[in-house]
N, CA, C and O atoms as a CHARMM CRD file, in Angstrom:
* protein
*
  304
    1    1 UNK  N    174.65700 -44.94400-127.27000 PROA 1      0.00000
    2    1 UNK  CA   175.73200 -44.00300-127.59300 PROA 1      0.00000
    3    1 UNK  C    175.79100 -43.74600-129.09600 PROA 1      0.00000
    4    1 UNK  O    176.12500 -42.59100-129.36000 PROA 1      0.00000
    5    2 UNK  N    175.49900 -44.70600-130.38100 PROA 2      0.00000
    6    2 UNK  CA   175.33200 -44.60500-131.53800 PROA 2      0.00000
    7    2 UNK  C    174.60100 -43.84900-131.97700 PROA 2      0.00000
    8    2 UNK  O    174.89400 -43.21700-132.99200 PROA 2      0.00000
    9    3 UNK  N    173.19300 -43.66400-131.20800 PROA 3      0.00000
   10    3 UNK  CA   172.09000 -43.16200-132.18300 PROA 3      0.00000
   11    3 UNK  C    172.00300 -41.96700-131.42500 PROA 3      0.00000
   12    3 UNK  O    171.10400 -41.20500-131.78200 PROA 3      0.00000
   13    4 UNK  N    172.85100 -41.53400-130.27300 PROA 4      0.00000
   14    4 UNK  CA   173.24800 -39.64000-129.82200 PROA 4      0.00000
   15    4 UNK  C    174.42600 -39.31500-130.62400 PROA 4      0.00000
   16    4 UNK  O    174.37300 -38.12300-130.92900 PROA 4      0.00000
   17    5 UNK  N    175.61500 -39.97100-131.15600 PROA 5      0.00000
   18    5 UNK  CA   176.00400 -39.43800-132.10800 PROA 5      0.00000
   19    5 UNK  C    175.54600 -39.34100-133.62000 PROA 5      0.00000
   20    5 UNK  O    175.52900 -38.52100-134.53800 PROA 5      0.00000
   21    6 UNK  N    175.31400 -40.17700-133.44800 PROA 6      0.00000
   22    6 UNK  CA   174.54500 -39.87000-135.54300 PROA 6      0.00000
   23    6 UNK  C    173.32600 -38.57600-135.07100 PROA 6      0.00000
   24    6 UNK  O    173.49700 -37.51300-135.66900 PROA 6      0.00000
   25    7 UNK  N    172.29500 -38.60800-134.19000 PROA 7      0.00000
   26    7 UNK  CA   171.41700 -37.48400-133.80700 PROA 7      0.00000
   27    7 UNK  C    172.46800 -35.70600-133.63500 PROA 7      0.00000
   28    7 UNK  O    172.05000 -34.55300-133.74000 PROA 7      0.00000
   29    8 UNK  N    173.73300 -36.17500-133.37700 PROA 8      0.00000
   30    8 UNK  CA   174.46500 -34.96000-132.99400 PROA 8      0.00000
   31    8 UNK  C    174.96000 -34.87100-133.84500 PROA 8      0.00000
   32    8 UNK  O    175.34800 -33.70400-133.80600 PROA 8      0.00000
   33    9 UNK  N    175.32300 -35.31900-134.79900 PROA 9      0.00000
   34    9 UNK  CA   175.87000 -35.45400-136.14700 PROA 9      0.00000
   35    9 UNK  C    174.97600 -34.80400-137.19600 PROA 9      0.00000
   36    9 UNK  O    175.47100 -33.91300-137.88600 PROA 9      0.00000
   37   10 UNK  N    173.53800 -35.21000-137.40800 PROA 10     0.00000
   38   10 UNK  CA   172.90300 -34.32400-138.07100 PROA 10     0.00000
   39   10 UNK  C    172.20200 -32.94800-137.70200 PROA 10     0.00000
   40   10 UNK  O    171.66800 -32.20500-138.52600 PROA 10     0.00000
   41   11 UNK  N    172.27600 -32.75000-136.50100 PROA 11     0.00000
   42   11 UNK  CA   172.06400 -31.39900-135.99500 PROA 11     0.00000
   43   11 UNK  C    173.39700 -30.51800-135.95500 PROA 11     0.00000
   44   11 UNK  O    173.18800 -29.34700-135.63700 PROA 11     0.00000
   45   12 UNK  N    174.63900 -30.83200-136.19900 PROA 12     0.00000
   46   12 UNK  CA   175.93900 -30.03600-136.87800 PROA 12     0.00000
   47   12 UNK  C    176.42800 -29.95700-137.76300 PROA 12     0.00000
   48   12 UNK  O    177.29600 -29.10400-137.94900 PROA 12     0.00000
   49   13 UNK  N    175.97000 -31.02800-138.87200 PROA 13     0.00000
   50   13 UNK  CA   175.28600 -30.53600-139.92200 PROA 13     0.00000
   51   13 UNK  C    174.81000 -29.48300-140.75200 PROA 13     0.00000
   52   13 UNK  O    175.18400 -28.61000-141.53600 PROA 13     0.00000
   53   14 UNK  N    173.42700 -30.16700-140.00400 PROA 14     0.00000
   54   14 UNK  CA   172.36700 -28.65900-140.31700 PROA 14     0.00000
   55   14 UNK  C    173.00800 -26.97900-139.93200 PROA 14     0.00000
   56   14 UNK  O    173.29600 -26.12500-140.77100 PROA 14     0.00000
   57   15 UNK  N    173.10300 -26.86100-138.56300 PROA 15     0.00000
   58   15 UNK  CA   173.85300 -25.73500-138.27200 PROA 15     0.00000
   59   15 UNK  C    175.24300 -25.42400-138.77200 PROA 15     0.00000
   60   15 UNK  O    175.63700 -24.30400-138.44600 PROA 15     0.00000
   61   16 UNK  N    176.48000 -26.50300-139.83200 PROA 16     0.00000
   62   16 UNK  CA   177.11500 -26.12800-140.60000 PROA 16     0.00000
   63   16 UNK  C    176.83500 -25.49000-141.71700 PROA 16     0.00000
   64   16 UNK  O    177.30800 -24.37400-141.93300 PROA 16     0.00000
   65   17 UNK  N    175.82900 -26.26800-142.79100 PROA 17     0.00000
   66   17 UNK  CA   175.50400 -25.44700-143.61800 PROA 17     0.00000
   67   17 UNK  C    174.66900 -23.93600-143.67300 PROA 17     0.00000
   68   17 UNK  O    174.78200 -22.95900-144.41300 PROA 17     0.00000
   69   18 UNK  N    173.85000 -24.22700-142.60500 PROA 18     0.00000
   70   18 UNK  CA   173.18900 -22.93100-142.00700 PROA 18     0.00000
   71   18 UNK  C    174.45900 -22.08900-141.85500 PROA 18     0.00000
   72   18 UNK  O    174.17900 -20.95400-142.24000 PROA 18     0.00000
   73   19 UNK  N    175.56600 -22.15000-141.51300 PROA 19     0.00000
   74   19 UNK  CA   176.12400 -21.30600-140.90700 PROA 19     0.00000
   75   19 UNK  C    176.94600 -20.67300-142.36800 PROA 19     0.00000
   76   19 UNK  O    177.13900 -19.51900-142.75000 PROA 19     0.00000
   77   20 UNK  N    177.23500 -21.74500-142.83400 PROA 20     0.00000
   78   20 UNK  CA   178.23600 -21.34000-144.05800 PROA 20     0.00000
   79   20 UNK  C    177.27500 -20.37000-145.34900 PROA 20     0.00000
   80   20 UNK  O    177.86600 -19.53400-146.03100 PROA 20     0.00000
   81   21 UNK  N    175.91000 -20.61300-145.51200 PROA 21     0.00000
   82   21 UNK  CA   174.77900 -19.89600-146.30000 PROA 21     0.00000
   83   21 UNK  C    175.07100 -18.87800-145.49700 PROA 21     0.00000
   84   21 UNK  O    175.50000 -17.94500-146.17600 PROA 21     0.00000
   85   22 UNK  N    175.04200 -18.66300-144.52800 PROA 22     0.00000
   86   22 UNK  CA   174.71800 -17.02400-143.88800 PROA 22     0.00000
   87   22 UNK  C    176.33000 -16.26600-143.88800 PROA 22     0.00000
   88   22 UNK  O    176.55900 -15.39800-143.04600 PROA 22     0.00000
   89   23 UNK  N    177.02000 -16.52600-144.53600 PROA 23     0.00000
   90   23 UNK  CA   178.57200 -15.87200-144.64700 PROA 23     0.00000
   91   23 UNK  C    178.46400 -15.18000-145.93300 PROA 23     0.00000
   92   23 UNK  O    177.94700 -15.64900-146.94700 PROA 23     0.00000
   93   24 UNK  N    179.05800 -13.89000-145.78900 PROA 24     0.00000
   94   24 UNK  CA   178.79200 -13.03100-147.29400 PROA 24     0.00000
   95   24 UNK  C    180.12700 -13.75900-148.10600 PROA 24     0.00000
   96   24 UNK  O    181.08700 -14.37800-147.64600 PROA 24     0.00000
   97   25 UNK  N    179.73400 -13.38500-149.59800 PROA 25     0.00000
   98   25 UNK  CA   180.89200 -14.02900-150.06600 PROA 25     0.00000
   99   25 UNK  C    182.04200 -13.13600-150.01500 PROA 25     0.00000
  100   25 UNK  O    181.94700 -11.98900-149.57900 PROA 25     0.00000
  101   26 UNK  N    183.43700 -13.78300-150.57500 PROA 26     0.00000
  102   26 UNK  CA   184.29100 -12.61900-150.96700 PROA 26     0.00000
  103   26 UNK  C    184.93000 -11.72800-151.77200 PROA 26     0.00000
  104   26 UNK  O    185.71500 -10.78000-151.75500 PROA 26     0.00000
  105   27 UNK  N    183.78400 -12.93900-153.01800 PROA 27     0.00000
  106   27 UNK  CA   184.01900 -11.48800-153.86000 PROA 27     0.00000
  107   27 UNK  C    182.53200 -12.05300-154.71800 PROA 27     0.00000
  108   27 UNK  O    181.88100 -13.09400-154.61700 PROA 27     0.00000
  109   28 UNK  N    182.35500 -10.65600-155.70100 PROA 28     0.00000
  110   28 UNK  CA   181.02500 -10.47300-155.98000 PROA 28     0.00000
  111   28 UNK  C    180.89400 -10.83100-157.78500 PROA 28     0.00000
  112   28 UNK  O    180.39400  -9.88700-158.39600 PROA 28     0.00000
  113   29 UNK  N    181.12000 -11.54800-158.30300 PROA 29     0.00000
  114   29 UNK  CA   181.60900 -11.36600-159.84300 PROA 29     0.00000
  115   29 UNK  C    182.61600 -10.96700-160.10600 PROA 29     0.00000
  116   29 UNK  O    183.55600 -10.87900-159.31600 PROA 29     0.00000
  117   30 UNK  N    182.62600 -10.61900-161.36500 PROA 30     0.00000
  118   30 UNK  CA   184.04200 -10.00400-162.00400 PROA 30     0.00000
  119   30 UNK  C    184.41100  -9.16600-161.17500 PROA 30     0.00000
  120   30 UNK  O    185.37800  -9.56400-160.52400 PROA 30     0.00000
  121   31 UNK  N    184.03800  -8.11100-160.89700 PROA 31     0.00000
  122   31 UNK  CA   184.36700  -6.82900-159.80600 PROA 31     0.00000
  123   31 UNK  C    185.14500  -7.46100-158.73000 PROA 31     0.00000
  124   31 UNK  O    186.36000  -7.38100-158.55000 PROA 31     0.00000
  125   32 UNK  N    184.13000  -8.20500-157.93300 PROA 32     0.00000
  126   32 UNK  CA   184.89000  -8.59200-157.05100 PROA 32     0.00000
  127   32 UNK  C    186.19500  -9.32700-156.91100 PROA 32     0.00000
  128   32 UNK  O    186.82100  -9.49800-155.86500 PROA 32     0.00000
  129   33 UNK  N    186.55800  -9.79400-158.29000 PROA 33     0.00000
  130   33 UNK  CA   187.62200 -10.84900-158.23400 PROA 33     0.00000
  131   33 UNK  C    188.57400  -9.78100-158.40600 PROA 33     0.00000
  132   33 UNK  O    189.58700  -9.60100-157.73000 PROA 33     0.00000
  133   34 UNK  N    188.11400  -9.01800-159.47000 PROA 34     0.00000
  134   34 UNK  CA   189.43900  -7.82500-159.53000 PROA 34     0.00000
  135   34 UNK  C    189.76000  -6.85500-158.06100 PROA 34     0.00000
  136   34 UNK  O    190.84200  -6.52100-157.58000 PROA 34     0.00000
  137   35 UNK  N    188.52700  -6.60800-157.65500 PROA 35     0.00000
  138   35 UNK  CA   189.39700  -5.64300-156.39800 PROA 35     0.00000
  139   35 UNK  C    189.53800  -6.83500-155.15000 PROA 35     0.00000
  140   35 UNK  O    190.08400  -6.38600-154.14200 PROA 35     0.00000
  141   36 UNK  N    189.21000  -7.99400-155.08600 PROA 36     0.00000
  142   36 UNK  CA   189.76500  -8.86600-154.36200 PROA 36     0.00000
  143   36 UNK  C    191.71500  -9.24300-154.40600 PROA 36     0.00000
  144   36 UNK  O    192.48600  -9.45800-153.47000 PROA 36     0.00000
  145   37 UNK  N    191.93700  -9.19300-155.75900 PROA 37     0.00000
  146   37 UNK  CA   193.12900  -9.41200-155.71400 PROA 37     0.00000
  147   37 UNK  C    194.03600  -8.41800-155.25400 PROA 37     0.00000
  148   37 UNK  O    195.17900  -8.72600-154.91800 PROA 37     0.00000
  149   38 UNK  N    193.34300  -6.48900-155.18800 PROA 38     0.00000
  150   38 UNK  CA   193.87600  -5.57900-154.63300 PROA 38     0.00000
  151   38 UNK  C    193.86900  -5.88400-153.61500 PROA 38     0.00000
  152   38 UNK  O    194.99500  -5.65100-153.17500 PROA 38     0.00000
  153   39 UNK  N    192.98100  -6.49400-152.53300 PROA 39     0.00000
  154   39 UNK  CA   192.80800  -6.73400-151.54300 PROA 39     0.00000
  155   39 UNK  C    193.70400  -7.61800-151.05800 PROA 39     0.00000
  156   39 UNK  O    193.92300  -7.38000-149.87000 PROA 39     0.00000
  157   40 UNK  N    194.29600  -8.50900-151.45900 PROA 40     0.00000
  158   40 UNK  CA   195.45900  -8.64000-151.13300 PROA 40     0.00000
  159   40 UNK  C    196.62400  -8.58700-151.30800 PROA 40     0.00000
  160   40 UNK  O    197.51500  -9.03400-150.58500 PROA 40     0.00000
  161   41 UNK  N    196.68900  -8.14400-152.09400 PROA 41     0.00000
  162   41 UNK  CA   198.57700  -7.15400-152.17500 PROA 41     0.00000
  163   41 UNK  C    198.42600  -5.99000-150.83300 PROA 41     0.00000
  164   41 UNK  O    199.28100  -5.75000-149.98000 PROA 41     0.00000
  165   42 UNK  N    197.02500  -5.36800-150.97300 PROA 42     0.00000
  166   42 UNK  CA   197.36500  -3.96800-149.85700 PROA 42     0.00000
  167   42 UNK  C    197.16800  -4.44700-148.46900 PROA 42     0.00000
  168   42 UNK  O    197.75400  -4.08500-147.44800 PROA 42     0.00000
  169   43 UNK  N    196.10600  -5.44800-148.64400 PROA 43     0.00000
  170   43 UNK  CA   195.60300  -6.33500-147.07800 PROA 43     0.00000
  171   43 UNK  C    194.35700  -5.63500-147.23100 PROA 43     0.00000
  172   43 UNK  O    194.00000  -4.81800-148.08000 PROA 43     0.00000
  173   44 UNK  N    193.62600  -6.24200-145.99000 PROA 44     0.00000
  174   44 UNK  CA   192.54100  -6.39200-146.04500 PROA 44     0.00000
  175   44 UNK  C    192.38600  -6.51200-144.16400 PROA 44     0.00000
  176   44 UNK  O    192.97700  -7.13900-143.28500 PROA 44     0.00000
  177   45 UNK  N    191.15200  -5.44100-144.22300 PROA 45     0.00000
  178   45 UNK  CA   190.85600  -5.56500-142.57200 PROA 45     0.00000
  179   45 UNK  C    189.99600  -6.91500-141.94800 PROA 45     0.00000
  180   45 UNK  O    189.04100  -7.54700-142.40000 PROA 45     0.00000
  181   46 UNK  N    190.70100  -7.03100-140.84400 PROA 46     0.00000
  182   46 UNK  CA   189.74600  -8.08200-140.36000 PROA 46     0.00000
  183   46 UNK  C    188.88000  -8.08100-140.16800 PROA 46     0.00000
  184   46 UNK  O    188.35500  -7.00400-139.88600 PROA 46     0.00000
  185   47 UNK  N    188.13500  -9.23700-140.18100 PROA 47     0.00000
  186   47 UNK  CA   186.31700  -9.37700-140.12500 PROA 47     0.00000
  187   47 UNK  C    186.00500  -8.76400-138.72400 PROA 47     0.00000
  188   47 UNK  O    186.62900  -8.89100-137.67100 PROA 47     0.00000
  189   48 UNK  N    184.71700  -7.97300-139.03700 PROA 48     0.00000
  190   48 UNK  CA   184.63100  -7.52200-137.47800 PROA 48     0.00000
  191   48 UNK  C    182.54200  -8.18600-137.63900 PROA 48     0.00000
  192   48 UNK  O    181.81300  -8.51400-138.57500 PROA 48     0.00000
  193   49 UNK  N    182.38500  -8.06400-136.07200 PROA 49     0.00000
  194   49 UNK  CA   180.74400  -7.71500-136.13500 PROA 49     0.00000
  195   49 UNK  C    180.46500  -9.72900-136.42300 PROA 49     0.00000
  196   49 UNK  O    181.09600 -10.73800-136.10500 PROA 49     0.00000
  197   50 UNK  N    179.12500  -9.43400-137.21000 PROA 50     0.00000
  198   50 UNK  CA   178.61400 -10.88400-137.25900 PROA 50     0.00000
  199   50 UNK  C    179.75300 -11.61400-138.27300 PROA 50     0.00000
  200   50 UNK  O    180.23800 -12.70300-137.96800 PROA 50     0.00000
  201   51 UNK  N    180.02800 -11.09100-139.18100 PROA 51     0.00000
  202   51 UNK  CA   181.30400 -12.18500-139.64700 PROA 51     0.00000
  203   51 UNK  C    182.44300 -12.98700-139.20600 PROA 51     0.00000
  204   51 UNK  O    182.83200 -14.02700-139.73800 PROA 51     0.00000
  205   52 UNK  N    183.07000 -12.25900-137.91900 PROA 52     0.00000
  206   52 UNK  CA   183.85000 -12.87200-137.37100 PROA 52     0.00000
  207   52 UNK  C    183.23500 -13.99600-136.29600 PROA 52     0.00000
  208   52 UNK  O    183.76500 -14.97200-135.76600 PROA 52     0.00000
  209   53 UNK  N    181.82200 -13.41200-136.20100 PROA 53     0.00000
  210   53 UNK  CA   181.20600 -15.07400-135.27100 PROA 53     0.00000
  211   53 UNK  C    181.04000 -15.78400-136.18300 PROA 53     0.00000
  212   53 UNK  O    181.78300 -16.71800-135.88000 PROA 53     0.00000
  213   54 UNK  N    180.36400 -16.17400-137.59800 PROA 54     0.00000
  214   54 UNK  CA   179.92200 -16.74000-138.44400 PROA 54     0.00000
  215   54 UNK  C    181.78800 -17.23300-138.35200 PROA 54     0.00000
  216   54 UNK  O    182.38500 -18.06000-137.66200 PROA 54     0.00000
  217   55 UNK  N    182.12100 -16.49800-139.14700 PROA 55     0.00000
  218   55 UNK  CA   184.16500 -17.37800-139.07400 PROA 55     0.00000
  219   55 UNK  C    184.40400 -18.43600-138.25100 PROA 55     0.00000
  220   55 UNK  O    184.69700 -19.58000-138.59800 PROA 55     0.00000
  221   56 UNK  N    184.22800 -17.89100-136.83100 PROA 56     0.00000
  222   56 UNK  CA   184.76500 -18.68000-135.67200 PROA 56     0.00000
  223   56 UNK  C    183.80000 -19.90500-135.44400 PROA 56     0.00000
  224   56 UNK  O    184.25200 -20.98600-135.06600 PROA 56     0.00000
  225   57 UNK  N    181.99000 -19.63800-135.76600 PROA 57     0.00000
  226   57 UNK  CA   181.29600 -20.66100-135.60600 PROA 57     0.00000
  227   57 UNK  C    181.28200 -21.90200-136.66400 PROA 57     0.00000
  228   57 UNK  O    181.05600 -23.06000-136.31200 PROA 57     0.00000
  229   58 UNK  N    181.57600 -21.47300-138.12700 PROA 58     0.00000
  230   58 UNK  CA   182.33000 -22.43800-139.13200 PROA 58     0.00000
  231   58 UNK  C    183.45900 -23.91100-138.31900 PROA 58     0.00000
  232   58 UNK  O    183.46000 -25.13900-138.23200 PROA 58     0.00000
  233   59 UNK  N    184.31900 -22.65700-137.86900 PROA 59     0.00000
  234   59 UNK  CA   185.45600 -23.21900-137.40400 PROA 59     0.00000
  235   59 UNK  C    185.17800 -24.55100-136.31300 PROA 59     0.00000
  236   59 UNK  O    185.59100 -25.71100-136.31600 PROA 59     0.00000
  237   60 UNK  N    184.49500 -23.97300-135.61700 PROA 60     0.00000
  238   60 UNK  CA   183.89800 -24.51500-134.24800 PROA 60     0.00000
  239   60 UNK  C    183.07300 -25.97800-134.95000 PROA 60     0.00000
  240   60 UNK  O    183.38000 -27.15700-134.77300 PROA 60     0.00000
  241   61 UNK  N    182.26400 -25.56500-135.55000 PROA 61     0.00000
  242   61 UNK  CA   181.11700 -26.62900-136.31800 PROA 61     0.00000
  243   61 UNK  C    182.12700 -27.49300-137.24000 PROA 61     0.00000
  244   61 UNK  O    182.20100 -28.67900-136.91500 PROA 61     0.00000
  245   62 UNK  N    182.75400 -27.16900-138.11200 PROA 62     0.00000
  246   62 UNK  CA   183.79900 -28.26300-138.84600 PROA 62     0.00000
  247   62 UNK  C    184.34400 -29.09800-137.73600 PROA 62     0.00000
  248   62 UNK  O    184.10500 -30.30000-137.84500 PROA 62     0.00000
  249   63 UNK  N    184.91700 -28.77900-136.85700 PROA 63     0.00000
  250   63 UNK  CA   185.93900 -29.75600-136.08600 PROA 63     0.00000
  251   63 UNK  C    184.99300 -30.44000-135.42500 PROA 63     0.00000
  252   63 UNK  O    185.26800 -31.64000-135.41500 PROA 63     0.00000
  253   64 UNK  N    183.57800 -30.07300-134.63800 PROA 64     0.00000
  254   64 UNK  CA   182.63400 -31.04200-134.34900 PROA 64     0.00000
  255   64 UNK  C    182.33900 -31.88800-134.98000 PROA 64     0.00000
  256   64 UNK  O    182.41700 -33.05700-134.60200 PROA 64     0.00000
  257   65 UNK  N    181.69100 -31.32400-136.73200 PROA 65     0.00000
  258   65 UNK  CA   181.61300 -32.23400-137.68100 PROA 65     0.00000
  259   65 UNK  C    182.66100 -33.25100-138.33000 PROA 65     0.00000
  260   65 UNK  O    182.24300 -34.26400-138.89000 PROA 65     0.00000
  261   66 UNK  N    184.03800 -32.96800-138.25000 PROA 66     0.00000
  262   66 UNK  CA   184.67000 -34.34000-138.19900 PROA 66     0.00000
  263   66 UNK  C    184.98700 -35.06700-136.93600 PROA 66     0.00000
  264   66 UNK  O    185.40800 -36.20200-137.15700 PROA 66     0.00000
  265   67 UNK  N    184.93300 -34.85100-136.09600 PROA 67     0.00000
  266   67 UNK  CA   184.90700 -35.41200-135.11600 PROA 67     0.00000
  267   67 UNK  C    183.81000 -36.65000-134.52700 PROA 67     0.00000
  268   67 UNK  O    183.91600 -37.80600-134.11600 PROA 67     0.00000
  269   68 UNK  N    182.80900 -35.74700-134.73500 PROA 68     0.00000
  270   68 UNK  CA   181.45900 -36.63600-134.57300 PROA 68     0.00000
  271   68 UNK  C    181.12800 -37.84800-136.18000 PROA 68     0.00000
  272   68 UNK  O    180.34000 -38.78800-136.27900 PROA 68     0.00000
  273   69 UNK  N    181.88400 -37.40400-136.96800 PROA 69     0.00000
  274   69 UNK  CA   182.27300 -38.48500-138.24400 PROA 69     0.00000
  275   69 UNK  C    182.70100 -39.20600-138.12900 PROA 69     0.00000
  276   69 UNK  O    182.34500 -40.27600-138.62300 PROA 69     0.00000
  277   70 UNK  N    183.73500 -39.04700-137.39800 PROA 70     0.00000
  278   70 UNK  CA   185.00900 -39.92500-137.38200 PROA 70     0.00000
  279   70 UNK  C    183.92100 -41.00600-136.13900 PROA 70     0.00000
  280   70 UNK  O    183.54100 -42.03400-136.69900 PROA 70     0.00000
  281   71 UNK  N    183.40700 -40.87700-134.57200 PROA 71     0.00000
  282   71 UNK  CA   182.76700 -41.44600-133.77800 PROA 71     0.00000
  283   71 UNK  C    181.89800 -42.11600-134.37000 PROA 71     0.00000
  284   71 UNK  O    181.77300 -43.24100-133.88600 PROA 71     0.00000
  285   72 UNK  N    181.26100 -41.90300-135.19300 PROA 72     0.00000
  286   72 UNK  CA   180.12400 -42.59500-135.63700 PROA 72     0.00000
  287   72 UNK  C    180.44000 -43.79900-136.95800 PROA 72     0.00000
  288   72 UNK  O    179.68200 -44.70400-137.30900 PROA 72     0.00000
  289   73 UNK  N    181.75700 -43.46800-137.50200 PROA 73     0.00000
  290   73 UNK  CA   182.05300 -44.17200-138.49800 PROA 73     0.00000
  291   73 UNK  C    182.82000 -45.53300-137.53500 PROA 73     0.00000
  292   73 UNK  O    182.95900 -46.68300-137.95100 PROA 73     0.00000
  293   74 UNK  N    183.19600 -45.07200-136.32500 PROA 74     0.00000
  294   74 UNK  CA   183.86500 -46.09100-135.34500 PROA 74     0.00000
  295   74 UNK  C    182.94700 -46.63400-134.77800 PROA 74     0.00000
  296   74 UNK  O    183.39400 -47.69900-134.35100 PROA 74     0.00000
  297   75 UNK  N    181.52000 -46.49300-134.41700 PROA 75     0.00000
  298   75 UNK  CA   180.70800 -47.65600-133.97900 PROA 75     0.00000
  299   75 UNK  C    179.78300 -48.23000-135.10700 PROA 75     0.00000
  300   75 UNK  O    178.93300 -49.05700-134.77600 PROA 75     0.00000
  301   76 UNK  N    179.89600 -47.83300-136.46900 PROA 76     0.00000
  302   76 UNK  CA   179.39900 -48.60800-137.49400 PROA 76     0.00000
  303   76 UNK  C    180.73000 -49.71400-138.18800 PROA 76     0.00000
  304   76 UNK  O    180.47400 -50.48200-139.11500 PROA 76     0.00000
């Protein structure tokens, strides 16, 4: 049971950071910081298309990844 969580542990991981590299940023330099902050006083549309899977798969992969942390730190 130890060595399928530490094995599942570094394969969510990998597909965390994979996942978080493939997310555009949200803002781009100076530019971006300035019309970022317009962006939120006026709002800002929600993520549509591959960003909102990349969002939700973050989401998904963090809570695995502490989870499977937390399991593996309990049988070491």
């Amino acid at each position: 049971m130890e060595a399928l969580a530490i094995v599942l542990l570094i394969i969510v991981s990998i597909l965390l950071i994979t996942v978080v590299l493939l997310q555009s940023g949200r803002s781009a330099g100076l530019s971006g910081a300035i019309s970022g902050g317009a962006e939120q006083l006026v709002g800002k549309q929600k993520a549509r298309g591959l960003d909102a899977v990349l969002i939700r798969a973050t989401v998904v992969l963090a809570v695995l990844f502490f989870v499977l942390t937390v399991t593996v730190a309990y049988f070491l």
